[in-house]
N, C-alpha and C positions, 0 to 999 in steps of 0.2 A: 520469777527470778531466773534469769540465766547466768551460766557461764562464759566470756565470751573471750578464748583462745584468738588474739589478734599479733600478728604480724607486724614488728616495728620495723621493718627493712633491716640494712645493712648498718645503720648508725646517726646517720642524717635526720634529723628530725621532719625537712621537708619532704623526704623521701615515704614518711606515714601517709596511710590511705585516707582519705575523707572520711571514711566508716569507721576505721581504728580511732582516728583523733575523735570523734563521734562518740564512740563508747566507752571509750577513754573517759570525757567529760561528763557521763554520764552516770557511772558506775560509784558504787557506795565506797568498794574497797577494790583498789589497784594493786596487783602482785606483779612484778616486773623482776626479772634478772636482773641486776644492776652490775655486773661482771659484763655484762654484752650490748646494753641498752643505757644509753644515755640519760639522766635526769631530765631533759630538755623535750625527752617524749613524751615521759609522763606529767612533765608541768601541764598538760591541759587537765587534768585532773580536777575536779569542783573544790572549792574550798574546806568543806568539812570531813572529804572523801577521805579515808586509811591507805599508806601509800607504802608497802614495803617491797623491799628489797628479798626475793629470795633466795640469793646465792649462797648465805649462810644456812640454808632449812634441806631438810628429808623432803622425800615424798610424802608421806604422813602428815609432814608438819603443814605443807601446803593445802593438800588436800581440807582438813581439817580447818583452818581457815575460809577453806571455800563452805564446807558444810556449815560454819558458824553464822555467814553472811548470810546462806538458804533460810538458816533457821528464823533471821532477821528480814526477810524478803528484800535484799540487796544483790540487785547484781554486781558481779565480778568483772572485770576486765583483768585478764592475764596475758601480760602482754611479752611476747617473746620474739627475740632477733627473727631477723630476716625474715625468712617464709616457713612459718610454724611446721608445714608440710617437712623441710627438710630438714633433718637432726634436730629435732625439735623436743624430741621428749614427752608430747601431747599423748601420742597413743595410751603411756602408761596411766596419764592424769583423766581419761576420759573412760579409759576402763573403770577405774575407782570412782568416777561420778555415777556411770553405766548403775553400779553395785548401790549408787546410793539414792538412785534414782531423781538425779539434780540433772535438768536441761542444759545444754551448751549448744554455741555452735564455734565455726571456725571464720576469720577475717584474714586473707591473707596478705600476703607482704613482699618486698623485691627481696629474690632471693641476692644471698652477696655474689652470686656468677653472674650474675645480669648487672649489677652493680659497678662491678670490676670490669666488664666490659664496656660498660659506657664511659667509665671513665678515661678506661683504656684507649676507647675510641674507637673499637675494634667490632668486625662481628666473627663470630665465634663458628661460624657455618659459609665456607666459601665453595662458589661452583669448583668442581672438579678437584675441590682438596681434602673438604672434611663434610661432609651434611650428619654428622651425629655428632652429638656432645655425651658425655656422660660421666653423670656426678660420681663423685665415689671417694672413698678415705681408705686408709690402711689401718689393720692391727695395730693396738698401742695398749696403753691402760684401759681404755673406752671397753667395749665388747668386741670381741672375736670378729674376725670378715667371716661372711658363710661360706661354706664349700661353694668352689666355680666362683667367689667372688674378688680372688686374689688380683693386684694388682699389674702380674705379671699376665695374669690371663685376659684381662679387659683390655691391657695393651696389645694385643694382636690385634684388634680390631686398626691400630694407628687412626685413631675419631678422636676430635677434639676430649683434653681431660679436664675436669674443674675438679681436683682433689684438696677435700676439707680436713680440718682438723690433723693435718699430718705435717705440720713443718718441722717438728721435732724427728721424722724421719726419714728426713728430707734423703741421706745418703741411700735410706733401702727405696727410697722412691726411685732414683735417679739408678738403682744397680738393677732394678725390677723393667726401668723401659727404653735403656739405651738398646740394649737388642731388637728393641722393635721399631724404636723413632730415629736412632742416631745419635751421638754423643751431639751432634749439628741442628740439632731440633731446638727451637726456639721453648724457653721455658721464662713465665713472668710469674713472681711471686707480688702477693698484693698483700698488703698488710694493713690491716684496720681500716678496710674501705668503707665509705662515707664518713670518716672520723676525720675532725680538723687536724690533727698528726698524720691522716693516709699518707702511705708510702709505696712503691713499686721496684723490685727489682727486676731487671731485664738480663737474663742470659743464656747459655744453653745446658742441656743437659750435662755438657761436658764440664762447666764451671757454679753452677747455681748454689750446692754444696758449698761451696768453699763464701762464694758471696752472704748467703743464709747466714752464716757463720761469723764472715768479719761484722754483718749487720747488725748481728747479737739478736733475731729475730725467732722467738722461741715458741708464742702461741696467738691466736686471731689473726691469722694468715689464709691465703686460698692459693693455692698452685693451680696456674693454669699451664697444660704441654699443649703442644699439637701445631704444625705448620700452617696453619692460621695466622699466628703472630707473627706482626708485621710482613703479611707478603704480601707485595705489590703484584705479583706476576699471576693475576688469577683472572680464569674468564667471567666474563659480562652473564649474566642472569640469563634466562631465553625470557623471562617475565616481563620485560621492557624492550625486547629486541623486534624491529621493525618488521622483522621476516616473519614472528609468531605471532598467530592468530590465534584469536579465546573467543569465547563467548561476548564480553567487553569488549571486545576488540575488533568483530569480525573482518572478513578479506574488502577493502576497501575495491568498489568497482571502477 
């Protein structure tokens, strides 16, 4: 019996891994967020499999389910947004397996910044503008940012931003990185990507606040900053450029 911590993407049920849908269908009893995860992921589900929704449960309460299926030799499929890896909530559930001595492993899944950006159309990493991304959220009701992890501080870097779980503070976002990016810095809010309602809003630091707002858009959002968005004006790769030679490539005589 395993646990098996899978990865539903951003929303899209096409967007699930071969392996997720895989274990999905396989598994005695399915536990799925149903606040972030679509019915349409777990419909691969077997027909006599147990299929709940944990958005109403404790940790305990989850956990505890999982133990009951061990005691049944049923594997689990637990299956959680995006890319389990990030704000995932796994860590706490695998210590608790850890303690109970029940196997798991992990499936992973498109994160929603990967997601947002293909929709986008965009890449997230341009020659000579940005080569770092970096995931991050701000303080709210969740848990504390660590020291050194404040959003003021990440922004000196000026590297592309994919901040989660913060659209409700959208104004301390925007007070936290005009000093480093420009009130003129391109900012796209993406809201419920891969979901048949996705939505985008496009503006800058200087107005996105106020747009956020008329939107009436208050949670399942992803804020991406960084002059990446929409610029035309960037150089060419040297990875395709005629004058570099590589190994693949070498100097033609």
């Amino acid at each position: 019996m395993t646990v098996h911590f899978i990865g539903a993407g951003p929303g899209d049920p096409d967007l699930l891994t071969i392996r997720g849908r895989d274990l999905i269908a396989k598994a005695g009893l399915v536990l799925y967020a149903g606040s972030l995860v679509p019915p349409a992921v777990v419909a691969h589900a077997r027909s006599d499999a147990r299929v709940i929704d944990t958005a109403p449960l404790t940790l305990d309460e989850i956990v505890a389910l999982m133990e009951e299926a061990h005691a049944k030799g049923e594997d689990v499929a637990r299956v959680h947004s995006g890319d389990p890896s990030l704000y995932g909530a796994i860590a706490e559930q695998m210590r608790k397996l850890d303690a109970a001595a029940i196997a798991y492993d992990v499936t992973p899944g498109v994160p929603a910044y990967a997601a947002a950006a293909a929709w986008l159309k965009t890449e997230l990493t341009l020659p000579e503008v940005s080569q770092t991304v970096i995931l991050t959220r701000v303080g709210g009701k969740a848990s504390p940012m660590p020291d050194g992890e404040s959003l003021a501080m990440l922004g000196q870097s000026r590297a592309t931003l994919a901040i989660h779980l913060s659209i409700r503070n959208i104004r301390s976002v925007v007070r936290d990185l005009i000093p480093h990016y420009g009130a003129d810095c391109p900012v796209v809010v993406v809201h419920r990507v891969g979901w048949p309602d996705a939505r985008c809003l496009r503006g800058t630091l200087a107005d996105i606040a106020g747009l956020v707002r008329e939107a009436k858009i208050t949670r399942t959002a992803l804020i991406l900053v960084g002059r990446v968005l929409g610029n035309a004006r960037f150089s060419d790769s040297r990875l395709y450029d005629a004058g570099h030679r590589h190994l693949l490539r070498p100097k033609r005589r």
